[in-house]
Structures are given as C-alpha cells and as structure tokens.
N, C-alpha and C positions, 0 to 999 in steps of 0.2 A: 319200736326200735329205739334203742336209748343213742343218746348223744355220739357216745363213743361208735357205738358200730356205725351210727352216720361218718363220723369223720373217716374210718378204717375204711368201708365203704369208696367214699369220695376221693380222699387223699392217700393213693398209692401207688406202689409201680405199675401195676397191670393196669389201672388207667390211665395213666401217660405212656403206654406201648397201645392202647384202645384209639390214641388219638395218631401214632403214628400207623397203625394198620387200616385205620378207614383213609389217612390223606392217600397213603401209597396205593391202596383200593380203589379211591376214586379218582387219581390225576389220570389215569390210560382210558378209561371212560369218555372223559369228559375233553379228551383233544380226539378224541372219536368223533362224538355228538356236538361238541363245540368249534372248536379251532379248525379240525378239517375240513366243513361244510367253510367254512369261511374262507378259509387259503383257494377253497376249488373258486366259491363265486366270486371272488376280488381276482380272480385269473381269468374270470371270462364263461365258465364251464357253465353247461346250459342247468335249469333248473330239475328236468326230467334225470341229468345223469347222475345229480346230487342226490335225488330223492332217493335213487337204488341205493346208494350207500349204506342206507338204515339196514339191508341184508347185511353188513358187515357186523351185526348184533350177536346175530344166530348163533353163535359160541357161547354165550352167555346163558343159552335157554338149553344148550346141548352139552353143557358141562360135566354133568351126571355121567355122562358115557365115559371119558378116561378119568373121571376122579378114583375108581378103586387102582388104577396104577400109583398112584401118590399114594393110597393109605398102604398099597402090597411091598411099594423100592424105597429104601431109604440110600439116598444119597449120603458122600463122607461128612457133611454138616449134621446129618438127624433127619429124622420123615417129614418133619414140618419144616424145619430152616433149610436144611438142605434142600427142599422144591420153592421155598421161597426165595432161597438167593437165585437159582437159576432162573427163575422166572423174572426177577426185578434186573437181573443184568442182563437178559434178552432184551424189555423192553428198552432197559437205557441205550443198550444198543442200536434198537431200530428204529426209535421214534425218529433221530436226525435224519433216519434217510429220505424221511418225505422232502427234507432242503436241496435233496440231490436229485429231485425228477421235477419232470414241465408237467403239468396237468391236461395242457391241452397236446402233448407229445405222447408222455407217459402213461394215459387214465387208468387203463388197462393193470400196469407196474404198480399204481398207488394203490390200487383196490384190493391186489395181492398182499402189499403190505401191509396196509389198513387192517385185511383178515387176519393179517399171522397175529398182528399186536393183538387185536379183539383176542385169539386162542391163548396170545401168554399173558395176557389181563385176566382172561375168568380163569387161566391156571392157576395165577395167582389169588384170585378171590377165592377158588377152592382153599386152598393151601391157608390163606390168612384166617378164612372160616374155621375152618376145623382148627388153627392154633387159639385163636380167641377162644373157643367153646372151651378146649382144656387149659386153657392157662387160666378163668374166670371158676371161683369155686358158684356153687346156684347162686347165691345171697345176692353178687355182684354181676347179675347177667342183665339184668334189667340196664341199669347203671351203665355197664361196658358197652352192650349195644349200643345205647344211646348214644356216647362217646363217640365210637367207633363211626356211627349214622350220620352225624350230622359232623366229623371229620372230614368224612366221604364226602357234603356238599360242598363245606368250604375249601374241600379242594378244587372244585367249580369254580374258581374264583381265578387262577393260574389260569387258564388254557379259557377261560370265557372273558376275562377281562385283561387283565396282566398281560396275555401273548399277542392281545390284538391290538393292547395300546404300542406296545413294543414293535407292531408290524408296520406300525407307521413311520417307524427312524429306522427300521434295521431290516436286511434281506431276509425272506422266509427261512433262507439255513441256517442260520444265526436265530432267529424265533425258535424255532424247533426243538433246537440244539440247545439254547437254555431252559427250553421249558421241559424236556428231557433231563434235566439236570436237578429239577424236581424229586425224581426220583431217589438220591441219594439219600435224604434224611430217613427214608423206608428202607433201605440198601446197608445202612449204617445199625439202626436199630437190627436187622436181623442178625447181624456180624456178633451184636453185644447182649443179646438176649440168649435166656437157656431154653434148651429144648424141653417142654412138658413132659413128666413123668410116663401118664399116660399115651403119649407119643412113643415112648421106647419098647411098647407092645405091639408088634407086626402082624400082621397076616402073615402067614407061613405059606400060602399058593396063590396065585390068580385067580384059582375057581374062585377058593373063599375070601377072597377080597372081595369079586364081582356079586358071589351071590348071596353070603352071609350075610353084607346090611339089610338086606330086602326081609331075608329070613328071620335075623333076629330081632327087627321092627315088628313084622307081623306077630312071631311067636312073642314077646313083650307085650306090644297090645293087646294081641288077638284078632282075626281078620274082620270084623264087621268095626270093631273102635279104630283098627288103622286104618280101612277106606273111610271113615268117618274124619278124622284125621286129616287123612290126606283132599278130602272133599272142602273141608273148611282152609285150609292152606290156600287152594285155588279160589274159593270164594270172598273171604274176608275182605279184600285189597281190590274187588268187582267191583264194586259200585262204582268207587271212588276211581278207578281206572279210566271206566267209560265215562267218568262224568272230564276228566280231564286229558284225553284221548285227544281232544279236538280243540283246547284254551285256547287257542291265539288264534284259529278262526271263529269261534264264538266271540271273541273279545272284537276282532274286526268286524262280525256283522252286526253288532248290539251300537255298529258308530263309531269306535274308539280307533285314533291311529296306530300305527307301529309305532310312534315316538311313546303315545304316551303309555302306550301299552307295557314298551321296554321299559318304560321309567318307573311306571309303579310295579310292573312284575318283580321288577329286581330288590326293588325298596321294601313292597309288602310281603312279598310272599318269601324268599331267602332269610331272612332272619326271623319272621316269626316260626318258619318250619326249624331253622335252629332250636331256638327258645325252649318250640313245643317240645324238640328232641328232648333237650337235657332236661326240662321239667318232670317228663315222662319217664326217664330214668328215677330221677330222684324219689319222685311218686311210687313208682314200683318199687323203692325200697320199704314203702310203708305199707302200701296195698299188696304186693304180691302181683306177681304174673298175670294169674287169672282173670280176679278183678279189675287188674289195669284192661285186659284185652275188650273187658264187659263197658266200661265205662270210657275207653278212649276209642273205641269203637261207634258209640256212639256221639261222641263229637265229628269223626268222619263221617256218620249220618246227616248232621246237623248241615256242616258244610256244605254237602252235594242241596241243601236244601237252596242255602244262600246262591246257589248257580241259577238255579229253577226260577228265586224272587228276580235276579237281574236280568234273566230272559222273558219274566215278565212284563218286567218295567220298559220293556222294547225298545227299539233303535234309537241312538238318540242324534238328533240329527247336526247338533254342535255341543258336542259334549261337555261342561262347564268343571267348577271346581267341587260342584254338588255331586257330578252324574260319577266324578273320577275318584270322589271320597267313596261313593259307593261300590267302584270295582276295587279299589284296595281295600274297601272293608273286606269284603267277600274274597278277594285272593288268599288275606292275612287271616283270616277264617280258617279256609280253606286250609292253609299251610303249617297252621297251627294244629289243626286239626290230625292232618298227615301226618305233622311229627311225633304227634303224641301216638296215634296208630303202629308206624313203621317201628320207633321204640320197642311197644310189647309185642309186635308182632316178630320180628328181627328175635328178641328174649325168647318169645315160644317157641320158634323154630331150635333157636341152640340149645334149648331144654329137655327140647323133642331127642336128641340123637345121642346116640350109645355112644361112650368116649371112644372104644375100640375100633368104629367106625364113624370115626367125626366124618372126613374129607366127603365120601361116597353120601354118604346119610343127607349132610349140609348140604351138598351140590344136588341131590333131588329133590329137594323139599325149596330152596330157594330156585332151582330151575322151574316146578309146578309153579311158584308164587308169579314167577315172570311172564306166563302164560297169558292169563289177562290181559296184560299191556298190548301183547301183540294182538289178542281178540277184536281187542277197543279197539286199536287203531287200525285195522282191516276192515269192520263193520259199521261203523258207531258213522259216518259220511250219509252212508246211505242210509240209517233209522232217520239220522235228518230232515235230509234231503227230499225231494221227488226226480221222479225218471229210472233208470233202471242203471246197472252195474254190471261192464261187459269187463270180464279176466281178460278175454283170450277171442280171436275171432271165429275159432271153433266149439266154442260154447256157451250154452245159450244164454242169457241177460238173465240176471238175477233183479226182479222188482223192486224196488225203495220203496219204505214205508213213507215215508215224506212227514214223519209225523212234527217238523220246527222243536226247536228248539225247548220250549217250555215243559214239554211234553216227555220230550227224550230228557231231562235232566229227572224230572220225576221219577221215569223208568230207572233213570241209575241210582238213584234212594231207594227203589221196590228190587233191587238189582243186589243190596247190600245188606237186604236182610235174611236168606239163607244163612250167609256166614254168621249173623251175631245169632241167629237161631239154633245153630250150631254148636256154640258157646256151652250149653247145656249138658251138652254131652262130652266136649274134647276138653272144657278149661270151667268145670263148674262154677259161681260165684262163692259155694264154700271151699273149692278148695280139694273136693274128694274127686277125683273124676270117676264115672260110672263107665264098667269093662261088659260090653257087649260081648259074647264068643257066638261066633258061626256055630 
C-alpha cells in the first residue's frame, strides 16, 4: 500500500465519525458493568443482589431478534440515523433516572431501568453497526474497526473512573446526570452526519427483513461454508474468553490484592489493549483481513499461555515488585494480544455481511460472538474448582472437575484452536476462501 492510500486510509472523515460511534457504543455499557455495581455497593446492597444484575446483559446477546425492524422502518431522519437518534435520546433520557431511586427502596425500579437502557444500548449498537459497515468502503474496515474498538474502551474511562471520582463531592443525581451527558458528542455527530447510500435501500415487508438475511447469507455462502462460518465466529474469541472469564479471582488466589490488582489492571492491560487496537488496524491495511485473523490470532494463543506460566509459578505469599512485574507482563500480553484479535475479528465480521442487510446480519454474528463470554463465565468456576455445582434445589449437582488453575488455563489455549483451524477454510492465508455446497 503506497504512502498515499495510508494517509487516505488514516486521515479522514469516516474515521473521526469511527471514534465517535465506538465512544457513544461503549459509554451505556460500561455505567452498566461499571458505575451501577458501584452506586448499588457504596448504598449498602448485598453482594448476591449485585451479582444478578449481570442478567441485565441479555439484550446484548438477543439483539438479533428485533434488528430486522431497524433494517424494515426508516424513521423521518433515514434507517440508520433515524434509529440512532432515537436510541441515543432514550438513553440520555434515562440514565439520570438511576439519581431519582434508593437502591435499598427501589431495587426492584433500578433493575427495570438498568434492562430498558441495556435494550436501547445494543439498539443502538445494532444501528451504529450496521452504519459503520456502510459508511467504511473494505480498504478501511480493518482500520474503522479498530477506531471504533478501542473508542468503545476509552469510553470506559467516564463511568469507571471520571463518575466515581465525581461521587465523592457530588450526590448520585448530579453523577448520573453528567455522566449521561456523555452522550451528546454521539447525539451531535448523528444530527451532522449523512445517511449511507446503501442505507436508502429498504426492505419492502417484515417477512423479508426477518428472513432474507439468513437466506441471502446461506445462498451467498452456501450452507456447509456458512455453518462453517458461523462455527468460527463462536469459536475464535473461545479460548481467550475462558481464559479471562475468571481474572480477578485468578489474580486473588495466585496472592495478589485488590489494590494491586486494580493498579496494574488498569495500567497494563487498558492501554496496551488500546495500542494492540490501533496497531492492528493499521497492520490490516497491509496484511489484509485474513492474514491479520491468522497471525493476531495467534498472539491471543500466546497470551492465554502467559496465564498458564503465572498459575504455575503458584501463590505468592508476599507479593514483591518481581511477582507484580510479572502479572502486568502477562495482563499487557494479554491485552495487547486481544486488541490485535478484536481489531480483525470486529473487520471479518463487518465483511461478512450483505450491505442490504447490515443491521439483522451484524446483530447475529456479533450476538453468536457474545456467546462464549456467557459460557465462560457459567462454567469455567467449576473446571477449577472441586465439589459439585447445584442451579436450583430441584436439580441434581453437577460434578467439578477441580482440575486448578494451571491446567484449566491450558484447556483454554487447546480451547482456541478450533477457531484458528477454522481459518483455512472461512479466511484463507491467500486470500481465496474455499466454498463448500451442501
């Protein structure tokens, strides 16, 4: 790629609208998973009530079901703007109302609202997905992802740090309220941006909104290369899922406290996961898609390795400045690793889908990919652990393998390679991909 197309590339509008669709992507997330777990236990709320919140996700993994109404109604803004203004002045709307309920009055009223915002956050992640794919010609998807991925972190940065320094001088509603206000620099950008060409081609029914992306995926592929396909989407992001499913109790039983855990977590692993991001963009403008998935692929192999040496190296019983170089090597590994992963994987996916069905297409293939996380994080206690695993007091104990730590980080590098074996088939290293027909 010569000079020029790198700078065309790097320097343009669609990636300055990349950096406002991942912040606005990622701010209602992360006063999800961040801020509101915080606001509940600094109110007193027991830890068991906290944990259920994570249900508050399940929008995110179920998105797929009303994304063909977004690709079927075009609102008076356009199909794309128009569902993303509504969705971004929902949230602005509702995030202040968490300032207006007691936690230990209300639990019940926050949990409610917590779900709605979870449904107009992945609405809007549908919406913002599918405008990215088409406002991004291929050349620059690599690149926008990137942007757009590691926007989304640093939006983490508001509602994880920013709202809680903030909760120390000012009342939760006034917290809220500003950190909802967040919202307008994504709110502004949709107002002033144009609607993609290919956005101005509808679906003409609801049938064929609901069932034409499914159709013309398969019929495109063909059905043995799109379950092949759609089998590497859920596997790729496996390994690496189960290997970090469980970090911050791993991190506590290897020794290490919550102080220092926070302190390197934040240091090592955030900004090299940025870094990896944008590297991995830039990289895919040389390498191409594929190759990047083949070769950043296997740095998220590498990583889950570095989990495996540090659960070797066993507990440590006063951790020093040796024992704590070695978990931010390995977080910053780790994170680095991820970025470079999430990059071309985030690309394959928006390459994967027919323009005329971005919304529907993007919201299945990124709902499959979220699959894993919840796996991990249901299972992956008990590969650990020993004793046994009771749901429900009507049914029966599910046995632990108890297999420690060392062992289960192993399993998640034997866990990760389906997906790059996959590669061969869904993202060749030349470049050709090979079409299987049923």
């Amino acid at each position: 790629m010569t000079h020029n197309h790198w700078k065309s590339a790097l320097l343009n509008r669609r990636m300055l609208i990349c950096i406002f669709t991942g912040f606005s992507s990622g701010l209602p997330l992360y006063i999800l998973i961040s801020l509101l777990p915080a606001w509940l236990r600094s109110e007193h709320v027991d830890l068991k009530s906290i944990g259920l919140f994570a249900l508050i996700q399940l929008p995110f993994t179920w998105k797929f079901l009303w994304a063909p109404l977004l690709d079927r109604y075009s609102p008076p803004l356009g199909r794309r703007r128009g569902w993303m203004l509504i969705s971004q002045l929902a949230l602005l709307c509702s995030i202040p109302g968490f300032g207006w309920l007691h936690p230990t009055l209300d639990l019940w009223t926050i949990a409610w609202l917590a779900g709605t915002i979870a449904f107009f956050s992945a609405t809007q992640d549908v919406v913002l997905d599918a405008y990215r794919r088409e406002l991004l010609p291929d050349i620059e998807l690599g690149m926008g992802s990137a942007i757009h991925v590691n926007a989304y972190k640093i939006a983490g940065l508001v509602p994880g740090s920013l709202s809680l320094i903030l909760a120390d001088y000012l009342p939760w509603s006034s917290v809220f309220l500003i950190t909802a206000l967040f919202m307008l620099p994504g709110l502004l950008m949709t107002l002033l941006v144009k609607e993609p060409l290919q956005a101005q081609t509808t679906p003409t029914t609801l049938r064929q909104a609901v069932l034409e992306p499914f159709h013309e995926f398969i019929s495109r592929r063909g059905l043995c290369s799109a379950l092949l396909i759609l089998a590497f989407i859920f596997l790729y992001k496996l390994g690496d899922s189960m290997a970090t499913a469980l970090a911050t109790p791993f991190y506590l039983d290897m020794g290490f406290s919550k102080t220092q855990i926070g302190l390197v977590a934040k240091n090592a692993g955030l900004w090299p996961s940025v870094i990896g991001g944008l590297l991995g963009g830039a990289w895919m403008l040389r390498l191409g898609i594929n190759r990047a998935l083949w070769l950043f692929g296997g740095m998220q192999m590498i990583a889950i390795l570095g989990f495996a040496w540090l659960a070797w190296l066993g507990r440590h019983a006063a951790p020093g400045a040796a024992e704590l170089t070695q978990l931010a090597l390995v977080i910053g590994i780790e994170a680095f690793g991820v970025g470079l992963g999430t990059a071309a994987f985030v690309a394959f996916i928006a390459k994967t889908t027919h323009p005329l069905y971005t919304a529907t297409q993007f919201a299945l293939f990124t709902s499959l990919a979220a699959v894993p996380r919840t796996v991990a994080n249901a299972g992956a206690g008990c590969l650990v652990e020993d004793g046994a695993l009771h749901l429900a007091g009507w049914l029966p104990a599910i046995p632990c393998a108890g297999m420690g730590w060392t062992r289960f980080m192993l399993i998640c590098f034997l866990l990760a390679v389906p997906g790059m074996l996959l590669l061969h088939w869904v993202a060749p290293w030349n470049g050709k991909r090979k079409t299987l027909q049923a």
